[in-house]
Structure formats: structure tokens, C-alpha cells
PAZAVO-524531 format. One record per atom (N, C-alpha, C): residue in one letter; atom name; x, y, z. Coordinates in steps of 0.1 Angstrom, whole numbers, padded with zeros to 4 digits. Layout:
timar; nuro; u; v; w
A; CA; X; Y; Z
...
***
This chain:
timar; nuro; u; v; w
X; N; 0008; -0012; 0000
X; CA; 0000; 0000; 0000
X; C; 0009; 0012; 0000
X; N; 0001; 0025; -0010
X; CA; 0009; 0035; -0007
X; C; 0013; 0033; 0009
X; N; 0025; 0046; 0013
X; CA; 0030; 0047; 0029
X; C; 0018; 0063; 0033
X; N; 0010; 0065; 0020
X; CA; 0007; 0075; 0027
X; C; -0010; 0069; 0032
X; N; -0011; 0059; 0024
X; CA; -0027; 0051; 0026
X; C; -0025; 0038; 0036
X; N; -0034; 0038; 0043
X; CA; -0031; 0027; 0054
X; C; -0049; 0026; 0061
X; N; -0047; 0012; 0064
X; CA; -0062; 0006; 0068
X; C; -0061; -0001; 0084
X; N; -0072; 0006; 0091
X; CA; -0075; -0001; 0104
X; C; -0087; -0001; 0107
X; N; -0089; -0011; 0114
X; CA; -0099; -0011; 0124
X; C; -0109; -0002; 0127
X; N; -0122; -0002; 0122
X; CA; -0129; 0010; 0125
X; C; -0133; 0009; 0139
X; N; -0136; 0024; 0146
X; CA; -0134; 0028; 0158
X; C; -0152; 0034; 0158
X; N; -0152; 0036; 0172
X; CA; -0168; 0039; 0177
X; C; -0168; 0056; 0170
X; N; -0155; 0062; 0171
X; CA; -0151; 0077; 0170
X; C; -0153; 0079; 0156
X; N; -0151; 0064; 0147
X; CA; -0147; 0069; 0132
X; C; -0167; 0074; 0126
X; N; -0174; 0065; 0135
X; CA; -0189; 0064; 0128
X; C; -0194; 0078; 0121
X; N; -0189; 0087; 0123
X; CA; -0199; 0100; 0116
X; C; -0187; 0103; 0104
X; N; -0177; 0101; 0104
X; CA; -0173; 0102; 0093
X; C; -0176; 0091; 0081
X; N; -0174; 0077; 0087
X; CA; -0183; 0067; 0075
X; C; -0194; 0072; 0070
X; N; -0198; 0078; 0079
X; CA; -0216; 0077; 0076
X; C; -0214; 0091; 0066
X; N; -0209; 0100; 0069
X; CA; -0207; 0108; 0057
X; C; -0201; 0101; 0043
X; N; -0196; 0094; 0044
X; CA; -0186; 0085; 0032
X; C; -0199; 0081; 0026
X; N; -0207; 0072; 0035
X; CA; -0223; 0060; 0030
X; C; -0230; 0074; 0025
X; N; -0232; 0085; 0029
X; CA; -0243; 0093; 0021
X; C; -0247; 0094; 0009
X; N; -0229; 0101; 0010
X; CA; -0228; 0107; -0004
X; C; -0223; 0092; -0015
X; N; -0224; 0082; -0009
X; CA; -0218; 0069; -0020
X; C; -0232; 0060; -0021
X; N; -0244; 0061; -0016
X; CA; -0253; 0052; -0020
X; C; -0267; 0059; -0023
X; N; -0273; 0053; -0028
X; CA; -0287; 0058; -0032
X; C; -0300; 0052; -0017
X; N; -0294; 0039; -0009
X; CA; -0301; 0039; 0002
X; C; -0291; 0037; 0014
X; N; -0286; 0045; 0018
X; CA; -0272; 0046; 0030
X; C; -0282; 0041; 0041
X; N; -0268; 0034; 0046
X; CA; -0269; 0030; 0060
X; C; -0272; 0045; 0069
X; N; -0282; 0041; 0084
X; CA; -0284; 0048; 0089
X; C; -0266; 0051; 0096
X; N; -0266; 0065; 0105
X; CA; -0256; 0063; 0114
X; C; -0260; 0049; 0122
X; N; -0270; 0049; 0130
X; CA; -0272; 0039; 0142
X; C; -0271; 0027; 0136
X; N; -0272; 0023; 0122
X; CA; -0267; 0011; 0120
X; C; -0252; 0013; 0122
X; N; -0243; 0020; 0115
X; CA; -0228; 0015; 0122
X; C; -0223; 0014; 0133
X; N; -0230; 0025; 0142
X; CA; -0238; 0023; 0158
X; C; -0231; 0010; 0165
X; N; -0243; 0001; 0156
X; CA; -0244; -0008; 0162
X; C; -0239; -0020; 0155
X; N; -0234; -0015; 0144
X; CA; -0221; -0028; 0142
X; C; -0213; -0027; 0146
X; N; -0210; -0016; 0150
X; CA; -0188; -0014; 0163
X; C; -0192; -0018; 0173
X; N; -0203; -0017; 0179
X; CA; -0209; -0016; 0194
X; C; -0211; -0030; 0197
X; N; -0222; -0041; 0189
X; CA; -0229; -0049; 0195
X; C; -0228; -0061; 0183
X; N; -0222; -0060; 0169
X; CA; -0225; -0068; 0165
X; C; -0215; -0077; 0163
X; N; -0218; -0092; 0171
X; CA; -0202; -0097; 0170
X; C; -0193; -0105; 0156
X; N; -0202; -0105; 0148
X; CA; -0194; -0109; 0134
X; C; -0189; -0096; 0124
X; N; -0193; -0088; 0131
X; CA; -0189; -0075; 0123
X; C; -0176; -0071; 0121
X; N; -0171; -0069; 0116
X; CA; -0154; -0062; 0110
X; C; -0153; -0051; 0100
X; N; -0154; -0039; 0107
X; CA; -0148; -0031; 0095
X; C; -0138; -0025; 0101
X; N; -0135; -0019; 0088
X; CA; -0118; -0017; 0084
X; C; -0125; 0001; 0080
X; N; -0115; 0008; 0083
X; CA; -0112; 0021; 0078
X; C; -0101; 0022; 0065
X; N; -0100; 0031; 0058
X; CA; -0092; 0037; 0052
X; C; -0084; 0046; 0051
X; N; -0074; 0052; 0055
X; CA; -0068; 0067; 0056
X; C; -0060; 0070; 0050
X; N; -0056; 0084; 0047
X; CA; -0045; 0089; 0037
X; C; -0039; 0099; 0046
X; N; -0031; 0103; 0046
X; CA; -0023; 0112; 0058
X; C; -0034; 0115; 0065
X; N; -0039; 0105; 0076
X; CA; -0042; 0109; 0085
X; C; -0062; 0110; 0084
X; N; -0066; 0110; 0075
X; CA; -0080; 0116; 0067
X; C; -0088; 0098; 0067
X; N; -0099; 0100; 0072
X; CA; -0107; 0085; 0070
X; C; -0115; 0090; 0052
X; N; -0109; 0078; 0040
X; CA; -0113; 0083; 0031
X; C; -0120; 0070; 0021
X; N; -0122; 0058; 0031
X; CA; -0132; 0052; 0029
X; C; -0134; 0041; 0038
X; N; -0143; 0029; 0038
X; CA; -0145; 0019; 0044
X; C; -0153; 0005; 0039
X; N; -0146; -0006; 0051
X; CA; -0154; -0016; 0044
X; C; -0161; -0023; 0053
X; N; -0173; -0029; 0052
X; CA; -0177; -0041; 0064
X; C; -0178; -0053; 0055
X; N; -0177; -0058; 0069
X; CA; -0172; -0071; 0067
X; C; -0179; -0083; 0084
X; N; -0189; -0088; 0077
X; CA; -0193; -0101; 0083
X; C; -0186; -0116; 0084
X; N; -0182; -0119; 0096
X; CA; -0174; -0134; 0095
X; C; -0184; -0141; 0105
X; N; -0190; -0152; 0096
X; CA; -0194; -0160; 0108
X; C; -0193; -0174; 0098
X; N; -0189; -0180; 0108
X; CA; -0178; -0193; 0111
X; C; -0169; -0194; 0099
X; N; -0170; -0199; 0087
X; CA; -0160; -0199; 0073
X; C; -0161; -0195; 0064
X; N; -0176; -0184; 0065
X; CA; -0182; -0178; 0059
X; C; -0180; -0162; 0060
X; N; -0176; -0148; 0048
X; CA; -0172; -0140; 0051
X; C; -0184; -0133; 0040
X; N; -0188; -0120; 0044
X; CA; -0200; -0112; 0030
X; C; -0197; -0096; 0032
X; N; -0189; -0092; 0023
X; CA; -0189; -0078; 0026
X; C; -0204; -0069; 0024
X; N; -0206; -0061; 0036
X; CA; -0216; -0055; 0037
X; C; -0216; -0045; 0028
X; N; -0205; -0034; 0026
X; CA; -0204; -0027; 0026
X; C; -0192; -0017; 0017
X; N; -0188; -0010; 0009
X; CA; -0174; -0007; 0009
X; C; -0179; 0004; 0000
X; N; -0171; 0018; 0004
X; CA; -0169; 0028; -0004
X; C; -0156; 0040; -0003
X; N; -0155; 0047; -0011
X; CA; -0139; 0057; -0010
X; C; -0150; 0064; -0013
X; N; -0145; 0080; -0004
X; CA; -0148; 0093; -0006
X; C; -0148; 0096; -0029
X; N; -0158; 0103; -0033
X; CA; -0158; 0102; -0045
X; C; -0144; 0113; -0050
X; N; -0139; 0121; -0043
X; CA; -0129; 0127; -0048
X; C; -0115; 0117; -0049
X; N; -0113; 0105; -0040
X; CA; -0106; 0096; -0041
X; C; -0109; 0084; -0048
X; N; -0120; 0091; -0058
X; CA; -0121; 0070; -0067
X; C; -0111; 0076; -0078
X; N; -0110; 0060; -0085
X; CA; -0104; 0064; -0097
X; C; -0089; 0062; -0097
X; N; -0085; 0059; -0081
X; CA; -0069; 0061; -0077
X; C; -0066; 0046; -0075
X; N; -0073; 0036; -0073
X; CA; -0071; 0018; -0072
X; C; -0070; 0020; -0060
X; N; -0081; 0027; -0051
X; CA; -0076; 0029; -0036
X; C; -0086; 0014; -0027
X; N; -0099; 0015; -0039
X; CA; -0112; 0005; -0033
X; C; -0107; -0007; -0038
X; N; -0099; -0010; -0048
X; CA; -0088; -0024; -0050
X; C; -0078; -0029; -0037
X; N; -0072; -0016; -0032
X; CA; -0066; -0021; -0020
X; C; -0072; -0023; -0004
X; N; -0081; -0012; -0010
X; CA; -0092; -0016; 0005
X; C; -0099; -0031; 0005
X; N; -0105; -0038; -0009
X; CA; -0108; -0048; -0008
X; C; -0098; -0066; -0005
X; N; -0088; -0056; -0013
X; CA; -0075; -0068; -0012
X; C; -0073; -0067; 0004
X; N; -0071; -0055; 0011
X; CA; -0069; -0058; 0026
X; C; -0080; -0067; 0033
X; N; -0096; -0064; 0029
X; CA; -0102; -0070; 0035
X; C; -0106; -0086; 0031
X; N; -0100; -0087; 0022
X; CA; -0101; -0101; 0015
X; C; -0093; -0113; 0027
X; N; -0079; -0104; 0022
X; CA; -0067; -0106; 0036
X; C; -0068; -0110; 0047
X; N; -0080; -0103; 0055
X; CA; -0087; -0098; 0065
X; C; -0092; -0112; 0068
X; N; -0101; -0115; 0060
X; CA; -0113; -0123; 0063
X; C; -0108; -0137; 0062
X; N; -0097; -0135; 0049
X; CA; -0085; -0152; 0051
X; C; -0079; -0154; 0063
X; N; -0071; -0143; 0071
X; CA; -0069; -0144; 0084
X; C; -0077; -0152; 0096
X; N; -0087; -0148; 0094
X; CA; -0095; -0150; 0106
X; C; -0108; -0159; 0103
X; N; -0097; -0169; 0092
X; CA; -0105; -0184; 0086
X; C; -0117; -0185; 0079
X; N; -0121; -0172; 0074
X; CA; -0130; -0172; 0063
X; C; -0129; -0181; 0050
X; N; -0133; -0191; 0042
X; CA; -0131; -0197; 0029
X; C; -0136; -0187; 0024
X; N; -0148; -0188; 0020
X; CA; -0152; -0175; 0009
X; C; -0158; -0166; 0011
X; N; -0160; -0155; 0003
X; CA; -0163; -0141; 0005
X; C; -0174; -0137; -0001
X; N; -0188; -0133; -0003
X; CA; -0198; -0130; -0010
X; C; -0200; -0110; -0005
X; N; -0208; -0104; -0018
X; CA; -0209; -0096; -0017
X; C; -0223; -0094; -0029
X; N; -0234; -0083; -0024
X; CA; -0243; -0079; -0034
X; C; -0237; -0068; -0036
X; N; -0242; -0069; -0058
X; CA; -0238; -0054; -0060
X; C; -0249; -0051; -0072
X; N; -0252; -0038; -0073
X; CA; -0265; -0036; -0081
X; C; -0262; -0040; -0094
X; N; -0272; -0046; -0099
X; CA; -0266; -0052; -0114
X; C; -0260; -0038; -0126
X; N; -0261; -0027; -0123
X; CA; -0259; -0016; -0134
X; C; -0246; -0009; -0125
X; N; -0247; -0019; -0119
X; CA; -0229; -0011; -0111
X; C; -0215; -0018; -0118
X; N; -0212; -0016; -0134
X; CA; -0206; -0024; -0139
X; C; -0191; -0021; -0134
X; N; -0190; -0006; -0131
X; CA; -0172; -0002; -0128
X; C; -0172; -0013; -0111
X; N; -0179; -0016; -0101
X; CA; -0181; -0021; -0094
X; C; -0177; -0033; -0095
X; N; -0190; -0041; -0109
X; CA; -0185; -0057; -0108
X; C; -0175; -0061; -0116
X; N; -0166; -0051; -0123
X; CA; -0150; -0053; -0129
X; C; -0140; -0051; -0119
X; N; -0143; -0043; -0109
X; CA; -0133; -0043; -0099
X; C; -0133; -0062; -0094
X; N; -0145; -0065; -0089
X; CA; -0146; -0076; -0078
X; C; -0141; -0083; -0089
X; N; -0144; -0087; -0104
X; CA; -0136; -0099; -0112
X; C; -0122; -0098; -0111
X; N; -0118; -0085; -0111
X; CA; -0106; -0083; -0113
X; C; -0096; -0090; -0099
X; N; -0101; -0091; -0086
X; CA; -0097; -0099; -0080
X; C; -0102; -0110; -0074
X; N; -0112; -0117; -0080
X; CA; -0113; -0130; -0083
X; C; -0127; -0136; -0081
X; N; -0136; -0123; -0079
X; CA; -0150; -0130; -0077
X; C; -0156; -0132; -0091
X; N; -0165; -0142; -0088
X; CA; -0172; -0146; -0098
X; C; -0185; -0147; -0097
X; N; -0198; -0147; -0103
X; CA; -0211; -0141; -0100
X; C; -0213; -0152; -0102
X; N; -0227; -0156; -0085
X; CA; -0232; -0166; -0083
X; C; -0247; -0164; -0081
X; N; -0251; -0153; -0088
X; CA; -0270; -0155; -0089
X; C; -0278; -0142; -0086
X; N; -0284; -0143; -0084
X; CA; -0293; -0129; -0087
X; C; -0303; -0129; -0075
X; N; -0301; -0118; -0073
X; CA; -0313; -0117; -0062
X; C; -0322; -0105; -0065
X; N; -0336; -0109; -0070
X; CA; -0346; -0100; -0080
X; C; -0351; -0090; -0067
X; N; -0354; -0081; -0073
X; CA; -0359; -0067; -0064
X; C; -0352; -0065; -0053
X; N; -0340; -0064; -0055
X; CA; -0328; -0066; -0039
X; C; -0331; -0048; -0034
X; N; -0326; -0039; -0044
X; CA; -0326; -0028; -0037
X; C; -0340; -0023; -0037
X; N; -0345; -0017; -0023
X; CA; -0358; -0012; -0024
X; C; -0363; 0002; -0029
X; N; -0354; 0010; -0034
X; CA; -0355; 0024; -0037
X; C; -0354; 0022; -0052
X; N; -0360; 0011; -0062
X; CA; -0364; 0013; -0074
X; C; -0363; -0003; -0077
X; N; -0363; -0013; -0069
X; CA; -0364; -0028; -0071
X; C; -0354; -0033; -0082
X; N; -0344; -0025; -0083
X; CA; -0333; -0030; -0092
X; C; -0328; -0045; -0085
X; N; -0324; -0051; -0092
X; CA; -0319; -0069; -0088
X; C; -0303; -0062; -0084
X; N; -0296; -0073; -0078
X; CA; -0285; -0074; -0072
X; C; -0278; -0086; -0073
X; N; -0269; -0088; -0080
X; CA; -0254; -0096; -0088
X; C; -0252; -0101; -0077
X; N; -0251; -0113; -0068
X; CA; -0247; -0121; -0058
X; C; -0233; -0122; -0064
X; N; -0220; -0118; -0056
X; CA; -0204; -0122; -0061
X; C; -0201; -0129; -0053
X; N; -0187; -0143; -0059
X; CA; -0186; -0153; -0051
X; C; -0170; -0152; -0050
X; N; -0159; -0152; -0047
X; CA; -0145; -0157; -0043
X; C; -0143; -0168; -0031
X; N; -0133; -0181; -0036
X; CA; -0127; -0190; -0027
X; C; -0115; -0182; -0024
X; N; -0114; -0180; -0010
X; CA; -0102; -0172; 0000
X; C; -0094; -0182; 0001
X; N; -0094; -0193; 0006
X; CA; -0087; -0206; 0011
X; C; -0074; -0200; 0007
***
């Protein structure tokens, strides 16, 4: 990773900045109280922060329960896309989730999110089905993606 980009552990402190990140990156963002209560209370939860000197400039969640890993979640501030920053946030959390004995890794992504599902091919998912009327803010379907971590 750049030495000026570096990823940790999200913190109870980081939540209002994610949640500005989720705003402005989705059409139906997580509430704050949901990330609330994923640092707080939810024990499969894992997210990871992003930073660049110092600056939270994206994030990912990440569900582990038992060998099973699903990213919830992942976005970079939009003045930082475009730089292969959300390639190394995903490779860290890919990483992440091999560490701490995940096999494989699933994620939904909106089917018209094509810069999205080139990124996740590009490091090794591969699409395993469709889930019809997934997002509720216009019933668009959602691309189930699959990678073996092992």
C-alpha cells in the first residue's frame, strides 16, 4: 500500500465520518445507528477504515461467521475514486477475512454497477445469482459475487 494510505480497524469515534462516506456513495445509506451498532454490538462485524495522511477516506464491512465472510459494505470518498484505492481496501479486506479463517467471501452489487462488478472480477470474484428486487429504492436486482479465499 501507498505509505501515505493505510487501513484499520474501525473505531466507535470513526462512525460520523463513515456515515458521511455512505451518504454521499449510495442511493439507500446505511443509517448512522446502524454502524452504531455494528462497532458496538454486532459480534461478526469487522470493519476496516481507510486513511491517507491521516484523513478517514473510505470503508469496508465485513461479516465473519464461522467460514463464511460477506462484505456489507465498501466505499472511498468520491474525490478519491479512480486512484485503485477501493482495490486495496478490498484486497486488505479479502486478507482480513483469510486471516481469521474465512473460505469465501460473498458480496451484493447492483446489477448496473458495472465499474463495481470489474473491480470484484478483477480480483477473483465470480457471480453466483441474482437476487430480484434486492434494492428497495427502485427494485433493481442485485449480482450475488462469489471468491474462494482458502
Amino acid at each position: 500500500m501507498d505509505n501515505k494510505v493505510t487501513c484499520r480497524p474501525m473505531t466507535l469515534e470513526d462512525v460520523d465520518t463513515v456515515d458521511s462516506i455512505e451518504q454521499v456513495s449510495f442511493a439507500i445509506p446505511w443509517t448512522r445507528e446502524a454502524f452504531v451498532g455494528e462497532v458496538t454490538t454486532n459480534p461478526f462485524a469487522h470493519y476496516t477504515v481507510m486513511e491517507c495522511e491521516g484523513e478517514i477516506i473510505g470503508y469496508c464491512g465485513l461479516w465473519i461467521v464461522v467460514d463464511e465472510a460477506s462484505i456489507t459494505n465498501i466505499a472511498i470518498l468520491p474525490s478519491f475514486r479512480g486512484k485503485k484505492l477501493g482495490e486495496l481496501l478490498l484486497m486488505h479486506v479479502m486478507n482480513y477475512a483469510k486471516e481469521h479463517n474465512a473460505t469465501t467471501l460473498s458480496l451484493e452489487v447492483r446489477i448496473s454497477n458495472e465499474v463495481a462488478q470489474n473491480l470484484y472480477r478483477k480480483v477473483g470474484f465470480c457471480n453466483g445469482g441474482i437476487r430480484k428486487n434486492y434494492y428497495s429504492n427502485n427494485n433493481e436486482d442485485a449480482l450475488v459475487m462469489w471468491v474462494n479465499i482458502k
